[in-house]
C-alpha positions as CSV (number, residue, x, y, z in Angstrom):
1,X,56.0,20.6,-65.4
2,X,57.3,17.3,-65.5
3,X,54.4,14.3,-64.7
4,X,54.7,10.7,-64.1
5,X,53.1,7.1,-63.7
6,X,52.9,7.1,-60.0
7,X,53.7,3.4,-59.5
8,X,51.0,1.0,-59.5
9,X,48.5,2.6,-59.5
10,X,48.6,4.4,-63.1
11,X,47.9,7.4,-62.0
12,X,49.8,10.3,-64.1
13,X,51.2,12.9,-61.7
14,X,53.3,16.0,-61.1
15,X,56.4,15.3,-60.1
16,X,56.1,18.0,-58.1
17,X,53.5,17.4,-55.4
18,X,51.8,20.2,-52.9
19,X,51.6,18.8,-49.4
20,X,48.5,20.1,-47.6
21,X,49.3,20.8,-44.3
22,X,50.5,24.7,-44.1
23,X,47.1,25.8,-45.6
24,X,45.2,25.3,-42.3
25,X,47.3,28.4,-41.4
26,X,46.6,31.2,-43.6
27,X,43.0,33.2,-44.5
28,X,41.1,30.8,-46.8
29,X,41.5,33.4,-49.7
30,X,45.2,33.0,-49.5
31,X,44.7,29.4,-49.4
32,X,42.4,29.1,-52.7
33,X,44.9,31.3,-54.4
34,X,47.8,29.3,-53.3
35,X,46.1,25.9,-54.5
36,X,44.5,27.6,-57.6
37,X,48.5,29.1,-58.9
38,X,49.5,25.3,-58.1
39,X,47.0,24.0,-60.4
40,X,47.1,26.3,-63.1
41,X,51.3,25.8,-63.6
42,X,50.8,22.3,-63.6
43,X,50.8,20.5,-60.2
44,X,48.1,17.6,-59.9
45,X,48.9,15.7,-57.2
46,X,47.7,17.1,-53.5
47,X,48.1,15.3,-50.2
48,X,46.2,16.0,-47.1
49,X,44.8,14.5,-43.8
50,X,41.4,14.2,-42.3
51,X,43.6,15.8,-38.9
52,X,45.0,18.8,-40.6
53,X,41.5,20.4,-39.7
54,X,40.6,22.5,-42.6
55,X,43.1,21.6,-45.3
56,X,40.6,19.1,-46.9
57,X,37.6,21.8,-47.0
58,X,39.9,24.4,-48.4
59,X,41.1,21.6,-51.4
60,X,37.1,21.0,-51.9
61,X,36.7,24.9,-52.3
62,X,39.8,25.7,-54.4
63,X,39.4,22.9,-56.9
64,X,36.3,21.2,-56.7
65,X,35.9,22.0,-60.1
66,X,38.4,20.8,-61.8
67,X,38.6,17.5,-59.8
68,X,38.8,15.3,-63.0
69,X,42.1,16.9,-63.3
70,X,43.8,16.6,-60.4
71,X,44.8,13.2,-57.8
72,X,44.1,13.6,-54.4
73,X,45.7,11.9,-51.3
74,X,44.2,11.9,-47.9
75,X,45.0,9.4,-44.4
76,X,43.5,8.4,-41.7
77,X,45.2,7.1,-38.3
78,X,44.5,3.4,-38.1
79,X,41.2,3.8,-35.7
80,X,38.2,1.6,-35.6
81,X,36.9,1.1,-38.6
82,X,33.8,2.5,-38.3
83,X,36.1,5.7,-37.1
84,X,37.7,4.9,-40.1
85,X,34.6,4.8,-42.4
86,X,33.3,8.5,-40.9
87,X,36.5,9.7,-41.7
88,X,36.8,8.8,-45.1
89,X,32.9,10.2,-45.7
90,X,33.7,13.9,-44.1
91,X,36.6,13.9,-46.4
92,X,35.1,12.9,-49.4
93,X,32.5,16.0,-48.2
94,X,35.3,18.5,-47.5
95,X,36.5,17.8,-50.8
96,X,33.6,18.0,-53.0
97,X,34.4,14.6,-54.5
98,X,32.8,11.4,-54.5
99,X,36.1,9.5,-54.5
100,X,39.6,9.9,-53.1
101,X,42.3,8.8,-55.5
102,X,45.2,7.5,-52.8
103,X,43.9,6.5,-49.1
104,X,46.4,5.8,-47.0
105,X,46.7,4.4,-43.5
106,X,48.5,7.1,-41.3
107,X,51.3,6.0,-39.4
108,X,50.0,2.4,-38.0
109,X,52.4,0.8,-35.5
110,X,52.0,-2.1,-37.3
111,X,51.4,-3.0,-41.3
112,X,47.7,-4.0,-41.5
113,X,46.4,-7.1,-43.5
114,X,43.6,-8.9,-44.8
115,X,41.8,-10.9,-42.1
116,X,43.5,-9.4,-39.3
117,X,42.0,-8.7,-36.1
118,X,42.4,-5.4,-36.4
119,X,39.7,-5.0,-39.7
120,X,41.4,-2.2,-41.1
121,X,42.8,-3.8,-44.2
122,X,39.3,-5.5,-44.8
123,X,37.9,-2.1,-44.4
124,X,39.7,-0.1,-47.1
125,X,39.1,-3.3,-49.6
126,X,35.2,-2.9,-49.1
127,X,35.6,1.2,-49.3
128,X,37.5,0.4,-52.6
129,X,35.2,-2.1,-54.2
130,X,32.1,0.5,-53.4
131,X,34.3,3.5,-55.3
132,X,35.2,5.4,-52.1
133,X,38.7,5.0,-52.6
134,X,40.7,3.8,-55.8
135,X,43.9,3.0,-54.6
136,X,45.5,1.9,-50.8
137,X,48.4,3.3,-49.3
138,X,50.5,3.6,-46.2
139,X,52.5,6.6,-44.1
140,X,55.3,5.8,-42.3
141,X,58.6,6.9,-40.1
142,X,59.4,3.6,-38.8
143,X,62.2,2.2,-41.8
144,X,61.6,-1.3,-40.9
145,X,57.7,-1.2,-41.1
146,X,57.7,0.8,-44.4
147,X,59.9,-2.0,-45.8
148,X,57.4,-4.4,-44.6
149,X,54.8,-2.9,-46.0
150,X,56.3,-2.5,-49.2
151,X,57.5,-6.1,-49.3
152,X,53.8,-7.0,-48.2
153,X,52.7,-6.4,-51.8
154,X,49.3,-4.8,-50.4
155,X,50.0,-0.9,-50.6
156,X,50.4,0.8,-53.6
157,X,51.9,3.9,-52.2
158,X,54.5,4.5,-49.6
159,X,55.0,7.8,-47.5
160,X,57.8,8.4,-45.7
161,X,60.2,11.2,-45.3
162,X,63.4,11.8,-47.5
163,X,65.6,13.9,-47.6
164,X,69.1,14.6,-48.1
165,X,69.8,14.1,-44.5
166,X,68.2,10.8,-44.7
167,X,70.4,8.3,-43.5
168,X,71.6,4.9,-46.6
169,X,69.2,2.3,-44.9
170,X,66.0,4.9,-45.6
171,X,66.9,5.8,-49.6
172,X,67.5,2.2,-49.7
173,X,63.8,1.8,-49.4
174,X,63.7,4.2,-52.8
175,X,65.0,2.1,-54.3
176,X,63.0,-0.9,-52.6
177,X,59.7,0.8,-54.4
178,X,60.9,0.8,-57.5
179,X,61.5,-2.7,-57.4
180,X,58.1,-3.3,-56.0
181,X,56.7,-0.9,-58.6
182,X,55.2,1.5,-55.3
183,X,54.7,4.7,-55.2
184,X,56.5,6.9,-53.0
185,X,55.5,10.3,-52.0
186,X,58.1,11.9,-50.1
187,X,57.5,13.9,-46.9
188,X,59.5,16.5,-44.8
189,X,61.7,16.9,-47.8
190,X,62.7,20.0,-45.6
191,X,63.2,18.4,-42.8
192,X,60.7,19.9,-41.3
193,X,62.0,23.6,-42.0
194,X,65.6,22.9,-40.9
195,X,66.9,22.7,-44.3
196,X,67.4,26.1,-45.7
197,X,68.6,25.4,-49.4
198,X,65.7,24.5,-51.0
199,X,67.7,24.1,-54.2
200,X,69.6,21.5,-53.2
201,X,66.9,19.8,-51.3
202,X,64.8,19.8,-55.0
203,X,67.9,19.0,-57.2
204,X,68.2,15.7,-54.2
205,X,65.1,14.1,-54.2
206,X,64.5,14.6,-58.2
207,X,67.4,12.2,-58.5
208,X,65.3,9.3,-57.5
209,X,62.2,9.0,-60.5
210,X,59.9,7.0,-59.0
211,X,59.7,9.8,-56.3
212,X,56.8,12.7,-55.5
213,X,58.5,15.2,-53.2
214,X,55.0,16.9,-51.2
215,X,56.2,20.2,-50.7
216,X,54.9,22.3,-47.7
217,X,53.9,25.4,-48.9
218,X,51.6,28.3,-47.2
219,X,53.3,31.5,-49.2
220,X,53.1,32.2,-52.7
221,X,56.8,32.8,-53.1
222,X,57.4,29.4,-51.7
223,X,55.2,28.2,-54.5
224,X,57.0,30.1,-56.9
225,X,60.4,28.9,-55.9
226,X,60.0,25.3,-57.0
227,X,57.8,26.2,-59.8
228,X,61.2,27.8,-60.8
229,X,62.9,24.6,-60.4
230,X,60.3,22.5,-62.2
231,X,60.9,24.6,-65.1
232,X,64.5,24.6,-64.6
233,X,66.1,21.7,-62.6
234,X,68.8,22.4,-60.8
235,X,71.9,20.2,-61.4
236,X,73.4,18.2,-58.8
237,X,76.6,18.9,-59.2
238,X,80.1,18.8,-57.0
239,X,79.2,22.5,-55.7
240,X,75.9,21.5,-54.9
241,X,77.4,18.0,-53.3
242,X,79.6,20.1,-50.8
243,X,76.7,22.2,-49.5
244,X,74.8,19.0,-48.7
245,X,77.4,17.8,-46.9
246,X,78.0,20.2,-44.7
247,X,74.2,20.6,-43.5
248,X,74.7,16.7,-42.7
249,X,77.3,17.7,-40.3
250,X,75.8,19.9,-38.7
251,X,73.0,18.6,-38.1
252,X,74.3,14.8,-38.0
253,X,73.0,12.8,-34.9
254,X,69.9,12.8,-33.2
255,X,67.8,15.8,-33.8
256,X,64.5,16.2,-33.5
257,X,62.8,16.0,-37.5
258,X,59.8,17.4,-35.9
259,X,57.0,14.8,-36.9
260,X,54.7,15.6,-33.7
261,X,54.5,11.8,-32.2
262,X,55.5,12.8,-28.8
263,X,52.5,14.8,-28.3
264,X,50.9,15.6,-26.9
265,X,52.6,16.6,-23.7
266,X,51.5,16.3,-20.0
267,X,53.7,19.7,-19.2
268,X,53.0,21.4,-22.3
269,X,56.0,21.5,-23.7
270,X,55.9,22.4,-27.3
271,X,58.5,18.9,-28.0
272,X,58.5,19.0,-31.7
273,X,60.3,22.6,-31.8
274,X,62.1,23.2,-28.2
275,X,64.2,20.0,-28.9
276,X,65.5,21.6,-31.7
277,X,65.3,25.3,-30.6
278,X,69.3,26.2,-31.1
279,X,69.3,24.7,-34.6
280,X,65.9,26.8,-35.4
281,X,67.7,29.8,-34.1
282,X,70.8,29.9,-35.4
283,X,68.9,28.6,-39.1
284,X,66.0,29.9,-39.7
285,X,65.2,33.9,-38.8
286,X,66.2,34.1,-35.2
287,X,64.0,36.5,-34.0
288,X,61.2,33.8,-34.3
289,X,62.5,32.0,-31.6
290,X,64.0,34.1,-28.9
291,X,60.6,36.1,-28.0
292,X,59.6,35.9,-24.6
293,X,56.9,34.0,-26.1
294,X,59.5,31.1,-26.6
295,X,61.6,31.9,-23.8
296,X,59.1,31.0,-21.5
297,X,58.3,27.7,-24.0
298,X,61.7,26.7,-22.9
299,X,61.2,27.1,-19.2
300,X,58.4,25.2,-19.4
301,X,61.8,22.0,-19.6
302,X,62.0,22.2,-16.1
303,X,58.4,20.7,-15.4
304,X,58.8,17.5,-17.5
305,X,58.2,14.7,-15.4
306,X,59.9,11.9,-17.7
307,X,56.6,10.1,-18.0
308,X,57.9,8.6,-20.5
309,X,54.7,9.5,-23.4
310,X,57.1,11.3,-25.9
311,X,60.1,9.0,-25.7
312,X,57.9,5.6,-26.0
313,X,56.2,7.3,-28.9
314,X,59.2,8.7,-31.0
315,X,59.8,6.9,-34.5
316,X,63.3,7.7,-34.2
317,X,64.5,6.7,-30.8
318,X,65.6,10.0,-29.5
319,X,65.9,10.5,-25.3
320,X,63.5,13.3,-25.9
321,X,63.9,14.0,-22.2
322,X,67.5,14.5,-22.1
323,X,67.2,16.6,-25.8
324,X,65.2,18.5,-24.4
325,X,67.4,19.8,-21.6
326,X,70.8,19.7,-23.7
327,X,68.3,22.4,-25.7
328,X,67.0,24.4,-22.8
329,X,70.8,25.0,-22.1
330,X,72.1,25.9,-25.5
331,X,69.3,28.0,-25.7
332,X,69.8,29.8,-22.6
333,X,73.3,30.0,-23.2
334,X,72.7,31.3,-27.0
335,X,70.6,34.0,-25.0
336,X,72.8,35.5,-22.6
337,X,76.1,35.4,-24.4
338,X,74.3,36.9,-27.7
339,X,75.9,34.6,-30.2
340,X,72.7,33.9,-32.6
């Protein structure tokens, strides 16, 4: 395993992280053996959320004891800071720690400061000065606020999501970090499951060495698999070049990278996954997503009522509306002519 200073705040990391959020999904035994194999070949840093329900209480049960040893990196959305405060104190208790290494602000629609009207900037300054918290830092998918915030000199950590499908202007704001000496932990390196060569999604993103990729992983091969590349990086070479490029055309334009914003929805509709449903089928195992289960999912289309909730809340821009029918009739189409 390869570690790190992780920007400003000093802190020596894997440069491999283990992103949190999959665990809420498997038995709790699976979950402590997933998180104990990640410690034990090397992997210190671990980022979670108050929101992803159990993920913090499983960390706390899986390596409690050997929290001198790893960094931990939990959010909150940008509440009241009271709301704010209560947060922080149920995660320090589902971690079994009395401090959190990285807290970030999750998503804000704007950058918080000090003295703002807002208090939340004010708030993580007093939580820090107490020992809460030891470092400040900020989520993001909005390019124009991360840079912002990282020109703002007040966060010490940027997340955002890279990728290799990540258009110039967001790796710019790599680049923008290390000038700023912040520390950028990189989400959805996956895109959110649509990227299928993990290989090449690794051998990307290690490029960039003031970068933490925060891998979502819930299986233990998963794990395995970029264990395997930390021990062995994969080289970007031309070969590896041209099977990046062609997943950028294909999936080139506005898709849907599935950060959940747009919920939730008045109809139901699951947004995050039926706006993308063709490009789930024809990459990931199909049979997932032509049950009747999602069949009816799709249906479900005809009762939006353009309220307007998902599209006013999307931190790309996309005419989720309209996506979502182009979708429903791909998928439909994808159905009945059997060409998946």
């Amino acid at each position: 395993m390869e570690y790190t200073v992780f920007g400003k705040t000093g802190l020596r990391v894997s440069r491999t992280g283990f992103g949190c959020i999959p665990i809420q999904r498997i038995p709790f035994d699976d979950s402590t053996a997933l998180l104990r194999h990640a410690f034990d070949n090397g992997v210190t840093l671990f980022d979670t959320a108050n929101v992803y329900t159990t993920s913090e209480e499983r960390i706390g049960i899986a390596l409690g004891d050997v929290r001198d040893k790893i960094v931990l990196c939990t959010k909150s959305f940008p509440l009241a800071t009271d709301k704010i405060m209560a947060n922080m104190d149920n995660s320090l208790r589902m971690m079994r720690t009395e401090y959190i290494d990285v807290f970030q602000v999750h998503n804000p629609s704007f950058v918080p400061r000090p003295g703002g009207e807002d208090g939340i900037y004010d708030c993580l300054l007093e939580a820090k000065a107490s020992g809460k918290i030891r470092h400040i830092g900020i989520t993001f998918h909005r390019k124009e606020l991360a840079r912002e915030a990282v020109l703002s000199g007040l966060y010490e950590t940027l997340q955002f999501p890279f990728s290799y499908l990540s258009t110039k202007e967001e790796l710019e704001l790599i680049d923008l970090c290390r000038e700023h000496n912040v520390g950028v932990l990189a989400m959805k390196g996956l895109s959110g499951g649509l990227l299928t060569n993990a290989k090449a999604a690794f051998a990307f993103l290690r490029q960039y060495g003031n970068l933490i990729p925060i891998w979502g992983m819930q299986r233990m091969s998963e794990l395995d698999e970029f264990l395997a590349y930390e021990k062995e990086p994969p080289a970007l070479d031309d070969s590896m070049w041209r099977e990046i490029e062609a997943d950028r055309v294909e999936l080139s334009g506005n898709f849907c990278r599935c950060c959940g914003y747009c919920l939730p929805c008045p109809a139901d509709i699951p947004i995050p996954f039926a706006s993308r449903i063709t490009l789930q089928v024809r990459r990931m195992p199909a049979e997932n997503w032509t049950t009747p289960e999602w069949q009816d999912n799709m249906r479900k289309v005809d009762n939006c009522t353009e309220c307007g909730h998902c599209k006013s809340n999307c931190p790309y821009g996309l005419d989720i509306p309209e996506l979502l029918r182009q979708q429903q009739a791909g998928y439909f189409k994808m159905l009945a002519d059997g060409v998946y």
